[in-house]
C-alpha positions as CSV (number, residue, x, y, z in Angstrom):
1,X,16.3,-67.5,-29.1
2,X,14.1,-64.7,-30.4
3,X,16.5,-61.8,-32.2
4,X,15.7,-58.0,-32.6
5,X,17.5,-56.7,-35.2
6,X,18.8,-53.2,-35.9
7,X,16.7,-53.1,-39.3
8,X,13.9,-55.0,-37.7
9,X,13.9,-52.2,-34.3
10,X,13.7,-49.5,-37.0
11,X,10.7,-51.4,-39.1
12,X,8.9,-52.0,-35.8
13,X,9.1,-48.6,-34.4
14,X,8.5,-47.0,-37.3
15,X,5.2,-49.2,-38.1
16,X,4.2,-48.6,-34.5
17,X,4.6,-44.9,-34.3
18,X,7.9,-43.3,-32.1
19,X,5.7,-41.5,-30.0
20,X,3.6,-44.6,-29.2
21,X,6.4,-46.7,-28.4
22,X,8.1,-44.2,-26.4
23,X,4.5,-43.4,-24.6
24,X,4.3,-47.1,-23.8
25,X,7.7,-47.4,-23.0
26,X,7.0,-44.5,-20.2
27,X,4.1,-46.1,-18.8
28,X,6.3,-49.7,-18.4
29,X,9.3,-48.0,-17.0
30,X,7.4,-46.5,-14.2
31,X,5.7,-49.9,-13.9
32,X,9.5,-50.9,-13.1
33,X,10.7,-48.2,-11.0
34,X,8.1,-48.5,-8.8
35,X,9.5,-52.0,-7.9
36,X,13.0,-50.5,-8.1
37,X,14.1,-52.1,-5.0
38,X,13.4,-55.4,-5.9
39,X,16.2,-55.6,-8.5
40,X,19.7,-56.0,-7.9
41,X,21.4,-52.8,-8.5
42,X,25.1,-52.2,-8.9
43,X,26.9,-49.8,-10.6
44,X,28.1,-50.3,-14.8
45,X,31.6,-52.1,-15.4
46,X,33.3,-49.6,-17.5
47,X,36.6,-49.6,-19.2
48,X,37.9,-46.1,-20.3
49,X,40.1,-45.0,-22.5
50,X,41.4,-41.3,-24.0
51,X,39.2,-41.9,-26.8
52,X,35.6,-43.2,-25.1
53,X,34.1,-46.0,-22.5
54,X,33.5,-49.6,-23.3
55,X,30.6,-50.7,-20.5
56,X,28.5,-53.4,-19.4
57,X,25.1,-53.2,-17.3
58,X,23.8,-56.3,-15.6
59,X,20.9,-56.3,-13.7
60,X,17.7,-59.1,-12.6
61,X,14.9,-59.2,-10.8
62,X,15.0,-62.6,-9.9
63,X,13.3,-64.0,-12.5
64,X,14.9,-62.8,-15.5
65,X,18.5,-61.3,-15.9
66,X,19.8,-58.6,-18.5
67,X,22.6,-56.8,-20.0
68,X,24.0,-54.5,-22.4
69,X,26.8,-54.0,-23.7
70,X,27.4,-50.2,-25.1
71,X,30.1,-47.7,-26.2
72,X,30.3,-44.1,-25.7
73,X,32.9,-42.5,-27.9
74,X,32.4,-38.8,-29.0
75,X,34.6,-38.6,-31.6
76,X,32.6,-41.3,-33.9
77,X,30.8,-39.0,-36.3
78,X,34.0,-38.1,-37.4
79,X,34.4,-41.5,-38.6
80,X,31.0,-41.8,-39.7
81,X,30.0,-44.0,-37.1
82,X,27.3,-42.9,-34.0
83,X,28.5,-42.0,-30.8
84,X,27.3,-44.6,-29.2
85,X,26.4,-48.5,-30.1
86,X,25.2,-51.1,-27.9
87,X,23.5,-54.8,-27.8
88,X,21.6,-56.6,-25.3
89,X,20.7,-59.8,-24.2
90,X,17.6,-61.1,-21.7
91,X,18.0,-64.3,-20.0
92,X,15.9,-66.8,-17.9
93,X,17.5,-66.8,-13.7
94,X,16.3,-70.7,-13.7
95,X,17.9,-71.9,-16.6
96,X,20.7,-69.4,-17.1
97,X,19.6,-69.6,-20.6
98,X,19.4,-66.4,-23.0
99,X,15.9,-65.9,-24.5
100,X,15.9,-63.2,-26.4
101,X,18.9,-61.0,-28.1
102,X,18.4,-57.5,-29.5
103,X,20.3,-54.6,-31.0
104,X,20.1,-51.9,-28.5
105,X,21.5,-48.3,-29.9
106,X,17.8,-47.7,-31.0
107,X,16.6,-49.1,-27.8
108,X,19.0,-47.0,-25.9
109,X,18.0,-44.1,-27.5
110,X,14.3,-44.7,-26.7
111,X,15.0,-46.0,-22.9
112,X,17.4,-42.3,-22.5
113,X,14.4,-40.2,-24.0
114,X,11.7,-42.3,-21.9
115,X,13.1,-42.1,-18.6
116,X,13.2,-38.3,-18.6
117,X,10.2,-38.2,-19.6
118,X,9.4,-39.9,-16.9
119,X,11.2,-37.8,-14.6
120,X,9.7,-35.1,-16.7
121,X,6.0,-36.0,-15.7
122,X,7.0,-36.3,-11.8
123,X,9.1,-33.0,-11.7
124,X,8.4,-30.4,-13.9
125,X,6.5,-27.3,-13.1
126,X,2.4,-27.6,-14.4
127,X,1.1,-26.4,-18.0
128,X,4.5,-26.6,-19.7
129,X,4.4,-25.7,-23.4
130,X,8.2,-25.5,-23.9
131,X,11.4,-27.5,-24.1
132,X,15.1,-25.9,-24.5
133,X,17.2,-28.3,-26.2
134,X,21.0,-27.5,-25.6
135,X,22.6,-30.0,-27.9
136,X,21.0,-31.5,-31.2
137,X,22.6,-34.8,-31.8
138,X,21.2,-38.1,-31.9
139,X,19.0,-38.3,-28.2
140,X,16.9,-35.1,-29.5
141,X,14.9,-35.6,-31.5
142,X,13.6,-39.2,-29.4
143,X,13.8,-36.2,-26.3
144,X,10.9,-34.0,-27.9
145,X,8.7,-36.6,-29.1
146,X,9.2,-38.1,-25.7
147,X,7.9,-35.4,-23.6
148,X,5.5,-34.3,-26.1
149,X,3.4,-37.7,-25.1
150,X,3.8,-36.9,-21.5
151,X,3.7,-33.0,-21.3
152,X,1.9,-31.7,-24.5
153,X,5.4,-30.0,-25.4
154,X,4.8,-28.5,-29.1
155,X,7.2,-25.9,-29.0
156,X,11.4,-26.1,-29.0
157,X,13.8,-23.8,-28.5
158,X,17.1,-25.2,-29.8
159,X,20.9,-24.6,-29.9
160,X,24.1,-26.3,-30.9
161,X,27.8,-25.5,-31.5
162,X,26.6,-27.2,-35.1
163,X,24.7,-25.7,-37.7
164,X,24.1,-29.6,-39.1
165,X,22.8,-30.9,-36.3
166,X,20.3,-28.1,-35.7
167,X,19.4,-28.6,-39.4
168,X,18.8,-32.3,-38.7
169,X,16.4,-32.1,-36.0
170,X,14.4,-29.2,-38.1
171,X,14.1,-31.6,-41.0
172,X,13.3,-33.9,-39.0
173,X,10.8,-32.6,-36.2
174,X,8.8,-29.7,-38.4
175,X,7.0,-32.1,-40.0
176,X,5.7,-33.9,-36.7
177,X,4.3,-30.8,-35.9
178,X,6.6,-29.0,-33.5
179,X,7.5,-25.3,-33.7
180,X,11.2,-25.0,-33.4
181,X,12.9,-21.6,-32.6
182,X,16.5,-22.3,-33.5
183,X,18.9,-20.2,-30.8
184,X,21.9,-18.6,-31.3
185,X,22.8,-19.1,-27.4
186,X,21.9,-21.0,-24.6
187,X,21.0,-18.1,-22.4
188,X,18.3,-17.2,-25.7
189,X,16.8,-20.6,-25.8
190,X,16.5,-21.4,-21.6
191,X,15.0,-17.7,-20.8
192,X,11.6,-17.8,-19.6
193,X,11.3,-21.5,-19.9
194,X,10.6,-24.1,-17.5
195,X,12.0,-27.1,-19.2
196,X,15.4,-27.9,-20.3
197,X,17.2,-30.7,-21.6
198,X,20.8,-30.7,-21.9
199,X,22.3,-33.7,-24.1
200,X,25.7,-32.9,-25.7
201,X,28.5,-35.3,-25.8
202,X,31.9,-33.7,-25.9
203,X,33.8,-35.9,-23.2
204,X,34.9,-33.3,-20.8
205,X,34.0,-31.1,-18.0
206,X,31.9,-28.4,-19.7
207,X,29.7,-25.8,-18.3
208,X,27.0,-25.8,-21.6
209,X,24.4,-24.4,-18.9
210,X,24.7,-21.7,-16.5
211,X,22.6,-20.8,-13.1
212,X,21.7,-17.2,-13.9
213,X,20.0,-18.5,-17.2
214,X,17.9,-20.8,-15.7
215,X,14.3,-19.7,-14.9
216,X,13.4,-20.2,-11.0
217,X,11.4,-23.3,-10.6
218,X,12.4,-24.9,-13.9
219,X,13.0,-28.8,-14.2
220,X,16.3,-29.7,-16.0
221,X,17.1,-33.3,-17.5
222,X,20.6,-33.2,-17.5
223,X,21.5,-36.5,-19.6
224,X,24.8,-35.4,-21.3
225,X,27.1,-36.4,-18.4
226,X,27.4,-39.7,-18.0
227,X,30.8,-40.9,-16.8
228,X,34.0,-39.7,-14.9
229,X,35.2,-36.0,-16.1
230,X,31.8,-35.3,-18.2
231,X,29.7,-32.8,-17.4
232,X,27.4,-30.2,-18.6
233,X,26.1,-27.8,-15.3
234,X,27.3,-25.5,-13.7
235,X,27.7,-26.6,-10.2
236,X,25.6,-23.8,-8.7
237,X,22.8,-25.0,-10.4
238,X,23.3,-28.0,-8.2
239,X,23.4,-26.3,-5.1
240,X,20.1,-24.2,-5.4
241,X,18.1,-27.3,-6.7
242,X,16.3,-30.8,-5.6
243,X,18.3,-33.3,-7.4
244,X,17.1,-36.7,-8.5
245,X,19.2,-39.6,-9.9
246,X,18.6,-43.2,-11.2
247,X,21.2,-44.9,-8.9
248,X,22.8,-42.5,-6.3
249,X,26.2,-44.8,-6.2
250,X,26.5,-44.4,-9.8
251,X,26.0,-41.1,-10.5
252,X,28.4,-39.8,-8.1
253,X,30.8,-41.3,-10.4
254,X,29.4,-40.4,-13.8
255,X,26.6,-37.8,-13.3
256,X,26.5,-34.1,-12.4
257,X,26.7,-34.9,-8.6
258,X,30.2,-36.1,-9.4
259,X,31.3,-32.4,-9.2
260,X,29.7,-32.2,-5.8
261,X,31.2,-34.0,-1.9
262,X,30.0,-37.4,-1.0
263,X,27.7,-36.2,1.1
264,X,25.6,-34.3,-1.7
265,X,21.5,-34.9,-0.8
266,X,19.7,-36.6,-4.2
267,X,16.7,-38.4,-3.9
268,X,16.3,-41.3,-6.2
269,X,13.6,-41.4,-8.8
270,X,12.2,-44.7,-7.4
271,X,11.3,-42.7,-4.1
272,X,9.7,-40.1,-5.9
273,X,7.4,-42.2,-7.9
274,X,6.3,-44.6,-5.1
275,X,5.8,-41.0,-2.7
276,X,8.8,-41.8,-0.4
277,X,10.2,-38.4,-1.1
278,X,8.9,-35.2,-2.9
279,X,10.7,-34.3,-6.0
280,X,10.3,-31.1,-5.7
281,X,10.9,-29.5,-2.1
282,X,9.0,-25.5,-3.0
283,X,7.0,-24.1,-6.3
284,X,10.1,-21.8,-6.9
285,X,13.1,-24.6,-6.2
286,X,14.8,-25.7,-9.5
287,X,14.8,-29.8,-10.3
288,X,17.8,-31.5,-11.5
289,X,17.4,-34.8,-13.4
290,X,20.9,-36.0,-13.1
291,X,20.9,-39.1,-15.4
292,X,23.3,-41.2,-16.5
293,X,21.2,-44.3,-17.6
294,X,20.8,-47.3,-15.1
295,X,20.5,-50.8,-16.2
296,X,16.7,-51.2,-14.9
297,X,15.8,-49.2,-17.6
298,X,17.7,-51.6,-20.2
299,X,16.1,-54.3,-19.0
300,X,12.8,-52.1,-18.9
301,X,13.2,-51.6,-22.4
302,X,14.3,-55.4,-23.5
303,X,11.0,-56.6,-21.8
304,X,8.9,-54.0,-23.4
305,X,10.6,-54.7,-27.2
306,X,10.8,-58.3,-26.9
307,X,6.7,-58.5,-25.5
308,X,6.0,-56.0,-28.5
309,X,7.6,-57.9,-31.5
310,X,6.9,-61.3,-30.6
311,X,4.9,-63.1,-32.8
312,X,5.1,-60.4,-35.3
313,X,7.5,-60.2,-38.1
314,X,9.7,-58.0,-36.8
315,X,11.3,-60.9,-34.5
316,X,13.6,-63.8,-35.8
317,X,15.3,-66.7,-34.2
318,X,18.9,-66.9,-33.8
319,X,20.6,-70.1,-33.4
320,X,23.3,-68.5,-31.0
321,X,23.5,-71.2,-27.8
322,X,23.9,-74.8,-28.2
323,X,20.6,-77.1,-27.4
324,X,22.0,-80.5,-28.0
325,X,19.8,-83.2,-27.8
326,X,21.4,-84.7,-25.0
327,X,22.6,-82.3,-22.5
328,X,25.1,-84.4,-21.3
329,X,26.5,-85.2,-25.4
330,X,28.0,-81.8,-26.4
331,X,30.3,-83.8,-28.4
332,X,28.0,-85.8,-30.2
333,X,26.7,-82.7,-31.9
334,X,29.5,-82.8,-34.0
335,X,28.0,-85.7,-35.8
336,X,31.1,-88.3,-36.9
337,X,34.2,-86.5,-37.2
338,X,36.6,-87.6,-39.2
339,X,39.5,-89.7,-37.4
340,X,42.9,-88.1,-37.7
């Protein structure tokens, strides 16, 4: 079975370029959402606890099947460990038979900043040369370089409740070539602009983003609230915007919706691409982007990696499921044991 490792993800991307990969990942995921409905779609399983979520996300499209195992616990860095770590695996429908295992907290973090950049490219307002950033952690700096490929965005405004993580993306981003403003409030850094992207991961119902900040007509990605009692908008916003979501069952648990009745009208991000729906309803109406990440795009993003490192050095075999020579002599794999 072919293996990605973490070191190997990082060598790969980094020899390929981050904004390549995540341009090319952009370009595959819409080749996937536009065949949304032929995959089987069900909300994560997810297992909570007062600390952070422990989830899995199966999906297939009949021929092959994939999932991911991933954590989301805010109070990591404080161990020194990322907020969130994950792993997944592809498999073959006719066989049943795993072909190709990968670490996936790099490939989650590309797959997050991808698919709102997709969104991005079908919902926000023309000749955008901006991007707020309300929150600075580990998804921003794969957010900017994201919607640079798709948009042309040069310029950042950022804020965060920490200096170090503002810091972080500076060292990190000025040297790509993006101007970055850093904020002192949230009101400063959304005023006038017409892209925003909120992405901060305190596990709770927060209002980081309020209506009378945001610019009429502006396109948010909201991608910080992602399961039951997390959120990041106010709920006005909601109400005087179009609202698009992965997986419209799901994110009435997890997402921004969650906040909102049943009944709440979201278009899914499938429709919008194939021209079922308009994403945006009038020049003046706000978008939301309420993502919480769907397991389409994990298997979107195993497809792409495993196509772009095979043959290459950056993939390895694992000997992880047992082949034996005989399929019907599991036993005999064991050689002569020794009688008791």
């Amino acid at each position: 079975m072919l293996f990605l490792s973490v070191r190997n993800a990082a060598r790969w991307v980094t020899a390929t370029g981050p904004e390549t990969v995540l341009a090319g990942l952009v370009d595959a995921l819409e080749r996937d959402v536009r065949r949304w409905p032929q995959f089987e779609r069900t909300p994560r399983l997810a297992s909570h606890s007062d600390v952070g979520v422990i989830e899995l996300m199966p999906t297939t499209d009949g021929e092959q099947y994939a999932f991911k195992y991933v954590n989301g616990h805010p109070g990591n860095p404080a161990h020194g460990l990322p907020t969130v770590a994950a792993f997944g695996v592809l498999a073959d429908v006719r066989t049943g038979y795993p072909t190709f295992l990968a670490e996936m907290t790099l490939l989650t973090a590309l797959r997050t900043a991808a698919t709102s950049a997709l969104a991005a490219r079908w919902l926000a307002p023309p000749d955008v040369d901006v991007m707020a950033l309300v929150g600075a952690g580990s998804q921003a700096e794969f957010q900017a370089l994201a919607m640079r490929s798709q948009l042309g965005v040069r310029r950042l405004r950022v804020v965060d409740v920490d200096p170090g993580a503002v810091e972080k993306l500076v060292r990190n981003l000025a040297p790509l070539g993006f101007e970055i403003e850093v904020c002192a409030s949230v009101a400063q850094a959304v005023r006038g602009v017409g892209l925003v992207t909120t992405c901060t991961a305190d596990k709770q119902n927060a209002t980081v983003l309020h209506l009378e900040d945001l610019t009429p007509g502006a396109h948010v990605n909201a991608i910080g609230g992602d399961c039951p009692g997390k959120t990041e908008l106010d709920p006005r916003i909601l109400d005087h915007a179009d609202v698009v979501v992965e997986h419209a069952p799901q994110t009435r648990i997890e997402g921004e919706v969650q906040q909102r009745p049943a009944d709440f009208p979201v278009t899914e991000l499938w429709q919008v691409v194939r021209g079922e729906r308009p994403g945006r309803t009038a020049p003046t109406r706000t978008t939301v982007f309420d993502s919480v990440g769907f397991a389409i795009e994990d298997f979107c993003v195993l497809a792409y990696a495993r196509d772009a490192v095979r043959g290459t050095p950056f993939a390895e075999d694992v000997d992880l499921v047992a082949t034996p020579e005989d399929p019907k002599d599991l036993f005999g794999m064991l050689g002569a044991p020794v009688p008791v």
